[in-house]
C-alpha positions as CSV (number, residue, x, y, z in Angstrom):
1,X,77.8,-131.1,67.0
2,X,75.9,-130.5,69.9
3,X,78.0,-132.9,71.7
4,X,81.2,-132.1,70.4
5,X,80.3,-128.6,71.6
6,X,79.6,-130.5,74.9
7,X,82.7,-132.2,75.4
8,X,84.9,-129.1,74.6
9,X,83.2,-127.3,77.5
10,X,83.7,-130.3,80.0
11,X,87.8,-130.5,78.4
12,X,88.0,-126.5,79.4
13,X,85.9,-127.8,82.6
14,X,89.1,-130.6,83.2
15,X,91.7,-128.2,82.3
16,X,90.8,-125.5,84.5
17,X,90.2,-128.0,87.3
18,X,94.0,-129.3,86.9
19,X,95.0,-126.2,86.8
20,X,93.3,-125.3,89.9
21,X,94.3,-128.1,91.5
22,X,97.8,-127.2,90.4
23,X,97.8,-124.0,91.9
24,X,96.2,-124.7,95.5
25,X,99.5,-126.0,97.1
26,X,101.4,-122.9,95.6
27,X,98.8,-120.6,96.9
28,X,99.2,-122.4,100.5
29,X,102.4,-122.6,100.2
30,X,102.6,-119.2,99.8
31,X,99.9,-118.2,102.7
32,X,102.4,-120.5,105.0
33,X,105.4,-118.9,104.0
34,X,103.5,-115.1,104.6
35,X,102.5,-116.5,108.5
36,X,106.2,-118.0,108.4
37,X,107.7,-114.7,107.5
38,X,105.4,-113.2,109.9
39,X,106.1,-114.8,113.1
40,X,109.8,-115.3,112.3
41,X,109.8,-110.9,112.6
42,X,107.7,-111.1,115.4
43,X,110.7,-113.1,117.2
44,X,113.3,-110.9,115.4
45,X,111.7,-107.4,116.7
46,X,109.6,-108.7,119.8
47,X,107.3,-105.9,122.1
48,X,109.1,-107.4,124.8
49,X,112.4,-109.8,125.4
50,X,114.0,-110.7,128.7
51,X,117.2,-112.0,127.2
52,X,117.6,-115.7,127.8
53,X,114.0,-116.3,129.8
54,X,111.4,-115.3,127.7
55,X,110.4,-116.8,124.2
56,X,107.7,-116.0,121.9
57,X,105.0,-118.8,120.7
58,X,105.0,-119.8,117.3
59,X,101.2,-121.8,117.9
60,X,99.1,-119.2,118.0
61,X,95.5,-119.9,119.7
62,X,92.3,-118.2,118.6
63,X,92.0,-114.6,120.8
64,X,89.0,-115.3,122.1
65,X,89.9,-118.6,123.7
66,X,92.6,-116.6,125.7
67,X,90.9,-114.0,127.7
68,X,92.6,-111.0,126.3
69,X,90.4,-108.3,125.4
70,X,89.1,-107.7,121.8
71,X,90.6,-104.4,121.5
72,X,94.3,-104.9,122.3
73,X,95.2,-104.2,118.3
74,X,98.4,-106.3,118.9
75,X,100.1,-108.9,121.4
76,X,102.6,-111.5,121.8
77,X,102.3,-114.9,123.1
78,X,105.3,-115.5,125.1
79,X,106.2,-118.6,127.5
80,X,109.3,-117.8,130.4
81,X,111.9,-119.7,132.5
82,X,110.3,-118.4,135.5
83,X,113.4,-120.2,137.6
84,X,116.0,-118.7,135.7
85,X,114.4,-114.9,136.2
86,X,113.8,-116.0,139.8
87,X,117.3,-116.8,140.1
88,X,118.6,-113.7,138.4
89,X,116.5,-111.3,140.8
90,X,117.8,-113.6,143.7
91,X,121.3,-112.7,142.8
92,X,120.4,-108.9,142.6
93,X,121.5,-109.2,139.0
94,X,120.3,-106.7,136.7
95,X,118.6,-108.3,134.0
96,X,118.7,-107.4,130.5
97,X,115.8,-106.5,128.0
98,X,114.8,-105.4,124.5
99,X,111.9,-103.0,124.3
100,X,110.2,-102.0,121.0
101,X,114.1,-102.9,119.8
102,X,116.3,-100.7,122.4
103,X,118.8,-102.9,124.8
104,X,118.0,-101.6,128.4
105,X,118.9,-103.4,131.7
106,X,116.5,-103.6,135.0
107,X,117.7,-102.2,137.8
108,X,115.1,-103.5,140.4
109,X,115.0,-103.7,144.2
110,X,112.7,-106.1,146.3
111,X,109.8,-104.1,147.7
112,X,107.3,-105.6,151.1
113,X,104.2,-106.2,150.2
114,X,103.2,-109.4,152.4
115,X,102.6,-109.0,156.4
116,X,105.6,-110.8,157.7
117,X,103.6,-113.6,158.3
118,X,102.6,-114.8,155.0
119,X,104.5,-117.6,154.1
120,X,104.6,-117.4,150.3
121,X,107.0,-117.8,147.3
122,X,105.9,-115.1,145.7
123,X,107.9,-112.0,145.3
124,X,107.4,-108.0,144.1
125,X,110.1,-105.9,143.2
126,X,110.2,-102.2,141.9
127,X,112.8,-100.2,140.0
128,X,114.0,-98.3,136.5
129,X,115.6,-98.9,133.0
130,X,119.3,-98.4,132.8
131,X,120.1,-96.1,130.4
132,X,116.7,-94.3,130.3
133,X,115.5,-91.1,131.0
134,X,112.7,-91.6,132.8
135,X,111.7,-95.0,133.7
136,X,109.2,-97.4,136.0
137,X,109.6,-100.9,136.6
138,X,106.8,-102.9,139.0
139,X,107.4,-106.5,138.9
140,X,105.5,-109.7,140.8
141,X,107.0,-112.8,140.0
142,X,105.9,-116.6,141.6
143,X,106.9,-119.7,141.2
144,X,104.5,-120.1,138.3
145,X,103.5,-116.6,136.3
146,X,105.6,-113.3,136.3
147,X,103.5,-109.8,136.1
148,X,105.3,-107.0,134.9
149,X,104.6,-103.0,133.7
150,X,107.7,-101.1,132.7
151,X,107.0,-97.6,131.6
152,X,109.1,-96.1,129.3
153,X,108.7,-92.9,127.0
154,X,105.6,-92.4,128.0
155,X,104.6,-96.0,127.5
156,X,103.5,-98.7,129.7
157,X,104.7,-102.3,128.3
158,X,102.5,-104.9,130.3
159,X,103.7,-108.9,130.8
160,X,100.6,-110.4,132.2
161,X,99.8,-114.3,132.8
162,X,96.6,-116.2,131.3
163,X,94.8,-119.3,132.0
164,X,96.2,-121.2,129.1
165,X,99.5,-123.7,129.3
166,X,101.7,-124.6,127.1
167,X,102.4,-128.6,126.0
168,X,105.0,-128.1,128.2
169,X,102.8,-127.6,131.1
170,X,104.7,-123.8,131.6
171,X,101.8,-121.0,131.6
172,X,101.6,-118.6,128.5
173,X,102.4,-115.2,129.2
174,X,100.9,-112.3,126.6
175,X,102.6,-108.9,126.2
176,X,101.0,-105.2,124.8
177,X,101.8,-101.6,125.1
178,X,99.1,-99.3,126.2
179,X,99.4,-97.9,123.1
180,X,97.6,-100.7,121.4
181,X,94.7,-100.4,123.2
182,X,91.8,-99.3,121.3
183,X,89.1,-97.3,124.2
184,X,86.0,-99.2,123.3
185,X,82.5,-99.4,125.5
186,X,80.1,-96.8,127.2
187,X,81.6,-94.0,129.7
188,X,80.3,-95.2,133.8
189,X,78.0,-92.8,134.6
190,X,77.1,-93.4,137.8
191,X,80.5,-94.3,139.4
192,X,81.3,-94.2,142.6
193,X,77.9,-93.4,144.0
194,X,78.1,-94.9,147.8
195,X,80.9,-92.5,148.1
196,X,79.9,-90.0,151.3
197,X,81.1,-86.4,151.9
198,X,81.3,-84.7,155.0
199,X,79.7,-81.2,154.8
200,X,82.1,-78.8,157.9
201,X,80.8,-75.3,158.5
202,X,83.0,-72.4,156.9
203,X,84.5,-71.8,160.0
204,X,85.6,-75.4,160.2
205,X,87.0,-75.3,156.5
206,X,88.6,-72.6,157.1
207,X,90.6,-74.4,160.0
208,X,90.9,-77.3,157.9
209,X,92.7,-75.1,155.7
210,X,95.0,-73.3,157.5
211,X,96.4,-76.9,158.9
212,X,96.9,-78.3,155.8
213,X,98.7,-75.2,154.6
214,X,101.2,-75.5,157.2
215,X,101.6,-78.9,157.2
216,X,102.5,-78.3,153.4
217,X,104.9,-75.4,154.3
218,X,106.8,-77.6,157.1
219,X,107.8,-80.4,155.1
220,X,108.8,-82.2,157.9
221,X,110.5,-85.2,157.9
222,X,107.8,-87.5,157.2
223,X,107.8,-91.3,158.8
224,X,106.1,-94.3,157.3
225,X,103.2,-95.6,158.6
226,X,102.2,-99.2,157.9
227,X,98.8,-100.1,157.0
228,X,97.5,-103.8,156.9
229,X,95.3,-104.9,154.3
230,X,93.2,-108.4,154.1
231,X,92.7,-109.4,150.3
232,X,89.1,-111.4,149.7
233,X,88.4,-113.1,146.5
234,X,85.7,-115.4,144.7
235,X,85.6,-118.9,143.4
236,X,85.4,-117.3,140.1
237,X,88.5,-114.8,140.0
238,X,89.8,-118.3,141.8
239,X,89.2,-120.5,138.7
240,X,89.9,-117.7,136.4
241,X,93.4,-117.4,137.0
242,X,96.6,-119.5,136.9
243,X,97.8,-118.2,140.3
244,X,95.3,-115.3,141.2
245,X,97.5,-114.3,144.5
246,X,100.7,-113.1,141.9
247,X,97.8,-110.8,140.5
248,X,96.7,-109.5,143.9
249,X,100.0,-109.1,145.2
250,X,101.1,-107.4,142.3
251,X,98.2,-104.9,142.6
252,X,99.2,-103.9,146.1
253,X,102.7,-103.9,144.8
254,X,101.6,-101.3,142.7
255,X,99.8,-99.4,145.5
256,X,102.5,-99.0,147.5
257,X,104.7,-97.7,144.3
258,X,102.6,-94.9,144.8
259,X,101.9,-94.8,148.3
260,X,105.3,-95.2,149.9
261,X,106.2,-92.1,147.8
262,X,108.3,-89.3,150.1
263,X,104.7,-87.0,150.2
264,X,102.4,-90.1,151.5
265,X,104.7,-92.5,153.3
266,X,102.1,-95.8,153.8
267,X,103.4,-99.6,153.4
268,X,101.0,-101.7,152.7
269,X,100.9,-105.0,154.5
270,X,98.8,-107.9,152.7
271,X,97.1,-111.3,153.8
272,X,95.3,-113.1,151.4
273,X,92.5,-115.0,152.4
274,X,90.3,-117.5,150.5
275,X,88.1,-118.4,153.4
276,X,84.7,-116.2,152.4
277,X,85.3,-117.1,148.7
278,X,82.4,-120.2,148.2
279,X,80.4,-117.3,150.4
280,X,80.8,-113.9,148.2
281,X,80.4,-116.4,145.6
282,X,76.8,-117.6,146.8
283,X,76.2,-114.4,148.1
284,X,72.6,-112.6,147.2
285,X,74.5,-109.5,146.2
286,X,77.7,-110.9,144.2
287,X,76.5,-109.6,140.7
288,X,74.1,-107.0,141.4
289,X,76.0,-105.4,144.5
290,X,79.3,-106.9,145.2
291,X,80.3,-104.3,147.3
292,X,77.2,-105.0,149.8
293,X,78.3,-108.9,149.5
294,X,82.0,-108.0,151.2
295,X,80.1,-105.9,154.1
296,X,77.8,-108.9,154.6
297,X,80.2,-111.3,154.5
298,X,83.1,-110.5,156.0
299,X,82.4,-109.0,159.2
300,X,84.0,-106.5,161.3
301,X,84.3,-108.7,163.8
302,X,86.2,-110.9,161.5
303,X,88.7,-108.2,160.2
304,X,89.2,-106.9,163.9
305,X,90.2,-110.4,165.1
306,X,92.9,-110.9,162.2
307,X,94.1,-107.3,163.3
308,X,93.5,-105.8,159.5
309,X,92.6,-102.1,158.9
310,X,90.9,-102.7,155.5
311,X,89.3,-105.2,153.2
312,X,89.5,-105.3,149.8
313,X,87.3,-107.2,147.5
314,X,88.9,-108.3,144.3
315,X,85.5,-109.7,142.7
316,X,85.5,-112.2,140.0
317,X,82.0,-111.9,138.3
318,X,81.3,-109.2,136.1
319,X,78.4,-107.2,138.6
320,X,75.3,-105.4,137.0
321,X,76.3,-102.7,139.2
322,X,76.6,-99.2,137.2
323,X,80.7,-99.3,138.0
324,X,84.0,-101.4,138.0
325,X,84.3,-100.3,142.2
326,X,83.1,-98.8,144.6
327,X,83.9,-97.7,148.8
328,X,81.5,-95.7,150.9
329,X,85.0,-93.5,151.4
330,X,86.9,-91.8,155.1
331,X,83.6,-90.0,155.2
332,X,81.0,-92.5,156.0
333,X,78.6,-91.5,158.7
334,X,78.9,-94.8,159.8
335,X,82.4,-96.1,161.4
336,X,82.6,-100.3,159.8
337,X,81.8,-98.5,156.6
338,X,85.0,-96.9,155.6
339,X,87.1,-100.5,156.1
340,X,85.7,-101.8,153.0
341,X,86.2,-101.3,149.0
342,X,85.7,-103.4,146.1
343,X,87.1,-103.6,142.6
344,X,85.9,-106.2,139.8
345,X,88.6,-108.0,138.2
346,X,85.9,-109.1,135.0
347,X,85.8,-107.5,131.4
348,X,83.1,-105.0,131.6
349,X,80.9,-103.1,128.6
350,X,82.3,-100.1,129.9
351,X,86.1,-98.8,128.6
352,X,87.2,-101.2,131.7
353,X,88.6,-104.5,129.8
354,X,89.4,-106.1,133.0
355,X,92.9,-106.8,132.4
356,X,95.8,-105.9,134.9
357,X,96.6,-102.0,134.4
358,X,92.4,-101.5,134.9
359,X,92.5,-103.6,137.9
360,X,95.3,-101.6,139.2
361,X,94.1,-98.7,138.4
362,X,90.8,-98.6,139.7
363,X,92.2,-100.4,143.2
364,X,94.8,-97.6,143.8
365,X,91.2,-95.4,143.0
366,X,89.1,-97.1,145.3
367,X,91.6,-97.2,148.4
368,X,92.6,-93.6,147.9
369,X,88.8,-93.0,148.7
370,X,89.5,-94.5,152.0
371,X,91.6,-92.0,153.0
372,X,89.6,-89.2,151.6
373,X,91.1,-88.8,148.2
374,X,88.5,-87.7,145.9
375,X,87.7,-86.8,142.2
376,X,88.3,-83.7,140.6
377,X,86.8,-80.2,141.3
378,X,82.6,-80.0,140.2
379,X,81.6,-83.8,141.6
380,X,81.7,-82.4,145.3
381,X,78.5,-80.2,147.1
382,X,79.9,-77.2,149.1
383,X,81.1,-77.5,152.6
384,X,84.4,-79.8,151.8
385,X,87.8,-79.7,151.0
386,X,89.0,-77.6,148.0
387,X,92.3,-79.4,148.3
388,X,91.9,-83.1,148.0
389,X,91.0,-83.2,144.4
390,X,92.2,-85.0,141.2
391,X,94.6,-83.1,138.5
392,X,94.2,-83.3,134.6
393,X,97.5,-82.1,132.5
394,X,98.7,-82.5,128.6
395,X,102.0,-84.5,128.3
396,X,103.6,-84.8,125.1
397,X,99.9,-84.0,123.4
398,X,98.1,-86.2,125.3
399,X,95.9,-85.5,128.0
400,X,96.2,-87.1,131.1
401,X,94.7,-88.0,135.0
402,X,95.6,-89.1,138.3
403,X,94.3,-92.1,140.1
404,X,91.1,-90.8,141.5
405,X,89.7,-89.1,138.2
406,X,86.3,-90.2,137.5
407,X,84.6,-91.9,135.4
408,X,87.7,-94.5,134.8
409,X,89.3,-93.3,131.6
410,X,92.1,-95.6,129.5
411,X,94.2,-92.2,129.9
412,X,93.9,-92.6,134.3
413,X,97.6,-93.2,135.5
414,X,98.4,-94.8,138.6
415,X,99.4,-91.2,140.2
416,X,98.3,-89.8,142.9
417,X,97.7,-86.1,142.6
418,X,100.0,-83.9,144.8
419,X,102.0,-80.5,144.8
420,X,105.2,-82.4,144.4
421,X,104.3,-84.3,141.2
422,X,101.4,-84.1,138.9
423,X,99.0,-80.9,140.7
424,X,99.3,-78.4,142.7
425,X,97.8,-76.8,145.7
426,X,94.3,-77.3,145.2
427,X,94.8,-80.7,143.1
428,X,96.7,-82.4,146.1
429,X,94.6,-85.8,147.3
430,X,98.3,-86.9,148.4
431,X,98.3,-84.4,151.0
432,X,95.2,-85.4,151.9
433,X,96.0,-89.6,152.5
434,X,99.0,-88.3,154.2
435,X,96.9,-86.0,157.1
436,X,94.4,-89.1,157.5
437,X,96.9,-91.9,157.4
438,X,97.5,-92.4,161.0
439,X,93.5,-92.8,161.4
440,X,93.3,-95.6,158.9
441,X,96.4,-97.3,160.5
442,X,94.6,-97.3,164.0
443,X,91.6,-98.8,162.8
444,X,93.3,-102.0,165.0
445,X,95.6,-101.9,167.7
């Protein structure tokens, strides 16, 4: 009995194993059909598609093996003719695109960002949607990688480039909104703290003042003035990215979106230079004070003989120091001082991810400092400026900040405060850049 009992159980044991058995395949089947389904909407309904050039990846790697931050909620993988879209912005063609599912053409214009000099493939444009409202198109695209924000509806969609490559040997390509990015880390508490102030006597404010008010009231025609910049970098940022000089010279493209606006009125003029990075690499300084390894390594001899006003530091490590940049600012005590500024290009524990709007963000931050832009009203003692501050303001129920808000928030656009767009009178760091641009462009003869 006992083992007729016995064998029953191991029958039942057999049957349900069959059974099992019989079921796996459907049940995988079934998974592979869901993740079928799933990447067959993803091509149908895409974040972004340039018609005919871009094309989403089916192969998905793991996240973390792609270097995009854990908190983008959702992303595409996408791979790009690059030649074609080159070819198409050759032509002055505008080129068409489906956003979030609406048809909209780019209408973009090449912008200068290189000094003439700079031989290089490598080219920036700027422009708007066709049949939008209100619309902003920066665009960097290379013989390799193509970096891309186009803000729409209140929306930034980002095309950024990443390490990987595809069998084909072209370089994936990801794609997000800024609305599917999840704020995660600590606030910086300590940003910005080389920043100097000037303290004037009241009598000198009050000058101060008066000039600026009627240089507001004349609105004269205003002229550009160029402004050359010398980009430094590490071996790490180096190794880190397919073709890290698209990312730089997007960056500055995006600098002078905002500062070749009709209040400001500075272009921008880039070198890139490669020669310091095994030294800011091996530098004491690079992960503890980055900023100090740019001063100590790239001299102002250096600069003066390659006839650059500035130096920017776009630092590859991810520094110990308690912020993502940092400048000693316009009001340095000491002249070789207010040359310099450094931004890390690195994921950070902070709400910084590291990723291309940050880097932007927090560069357009860092070089308004050198022109005495500053943060908004309370993080400045008495004796300075009440007009060269950032602006906070609610747009469609969510708050917002110019450029030189601190600390860095997820909600910091790329704007530049002023009377003429987002602030007013005393919220105007754009009047500010524009009364101490002709300093900052004389730096070199």
């Amino acid at each position: 009995m006992k083992l007729k009992k016995g064998m029953r159980a191991l029958s039942l044991l057999l049957i349900m194993a069959l059974l099992t058995a019989m079921l796996v395949p459907v049940v995988s089947a079934e998974s592979n059909k869901n993740l079928s389904d799933h990447i067959q909407e993803k091509k149908k309904n895409p974040i972004i598609n340039i018609e005919g050039i871009s094309e989403i990846i089916s192969d998905i790697p793991e996240k973390e093996s792609l270097n995009i931050p854990e908190n983008f909620e959702k992303y595409e993988l996408l791979t790009l003719d690059i030649q074609k879209m080159r070819n198409e912005l050759a032509n002055g063609r505008m080129v068409p695109i489906c956003i979030d599912g609406v048809f909209y053409k780019m209408n973009l214009s090449e912008i200068m960002v290189n000094a003439p000099d700079v031989k290089s493939q490598t080219l920036s444009y700027t422009g708007h949607l066709e049949n939008s409202n209100k619309s902003e198109v920066v665009l960097t695209i290379s013989e390799r990688v193509l970096i891309a924000r186009i803000n729409v509806n209140g929306i930034d969609y980002v095309i950024e480039s990443i390490p990987h490559k595809e069998k084909s040997g072209k370089v994936i390509h990801y794609a997000h909104r800024s609305s599917d990015v999840k704020e995660e880390g600590e606030y910086l508490s300590g940003t910005d703290d080389y920043l100097a102030h000037k303290e004037y006597s009241a009598e000198e404010l009050k000058i101060r003042e008066i000039e600026a008010k009627t240089e507001e009231e004349e609105m004269a025609v205003r002229s550009e003035v160029a402004v050359r910049i010398r980009i430094f970098t590490d071996d790490q940022w180096i190794s880190d990215e397919p073709d890290w000089q698209a990312k730089a010279q997007d960056i500055i493209a995006e600098l002078n979106n905002q500062f070749q606006r009709s209040d400001i009125q500075v272009h921008f003029y880039a070198h890139y230079d490669t020669s310091k990075a095994s030294a800011l690499s091996g530098d004491i300084n690079h992960i503890s004070r980055p900023f100090q390894s740019i001063m100590d390594q790239v001299s102002i001899t250096y600069l003066n003989s390659n006839h650059e006003d500035l130096a920017l530091y776009l630092g590859g490590y991810d520094s110990t120091y308690n912020a993502v940049g940092a400048t000693y600012g316009y009001d340095s005590p000491y002249p070789d001082q207010r040359r310099y500024a450094w931004v890390q290009m690195k994921d950070d524990p902070s709400l910084y991810d590291g990723e291309h709007e940050d880097r932007t963000k927090v560069t357009i931050h860092e070089i308004g400092h050198l022109f005495d832009a500053d943060h908004q009203p309370g993080q400045q003692g008495p004796g300075q400026e009440s007009y060269n501050r950032a602006y906070q303001w609610t747009e469609q129920g969510t708050t917002k900040q110019t450029a030189l808000w601190a600390p860095f928030l997820k909600s910091n656009t790329y704007e530049i405060s002023s009377n003429d767009y987002n602030g007013d009178y005393y919220h105007n760091n754009a009047l500010r850049i524009y009364q101490t641009r002709n300093v900052i462009a004389s730096y070199v003869w």
